[in-house]
C-alpha positions, 0 to 999 in steps of 0.5 A: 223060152224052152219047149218041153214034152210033158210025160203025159206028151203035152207040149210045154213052153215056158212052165205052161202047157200048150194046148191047141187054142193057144197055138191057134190063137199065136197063129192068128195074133201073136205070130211073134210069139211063134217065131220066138219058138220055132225055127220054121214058121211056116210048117209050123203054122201049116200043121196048126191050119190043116187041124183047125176043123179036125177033132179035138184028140187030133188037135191036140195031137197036132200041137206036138205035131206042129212043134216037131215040124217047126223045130224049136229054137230051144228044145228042151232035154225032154224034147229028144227023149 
């Protein structure tokens, strides 16, 4: 599964955006799902927990944030750009 950036700056992963709900949700009870996409895990999940009670904007933010510290398996062209 490919993780892209969005023009916009989303984060997309297989087709569909990523928003912070989903990754909270991967973290908390699909952590396989996580690990099909990042390399590191850990500084994945890291960067999820430290914006759990940060504002929505920043959440956001956090998700490319947490992508880009867990490295993706599969980073799309977009990725690098």
């Amino acid at each position: 599964m490919s993780v892209e950036i969005a023009e916009d700056g989303a984060v997309v992963a297989a087709g569909q955006p990523v928003d912070y709900a989903t990754v909270y949700d991967w973290a908390v009870d699909n952590p396989e799902k996580i690990t099909s996409l990042v390399e590191d895990t850990k500084a994945f999940v890291t960067v999820i927990a430290e914006a759990e009670a940060a504002p929505v904007e920043q959440q956001q933010v956090a998700v490319r944030e947490a992508f880009a510290a867990g490295r993706p398996k599969r980073p799309g062209a977009s990725w690098s750009s």
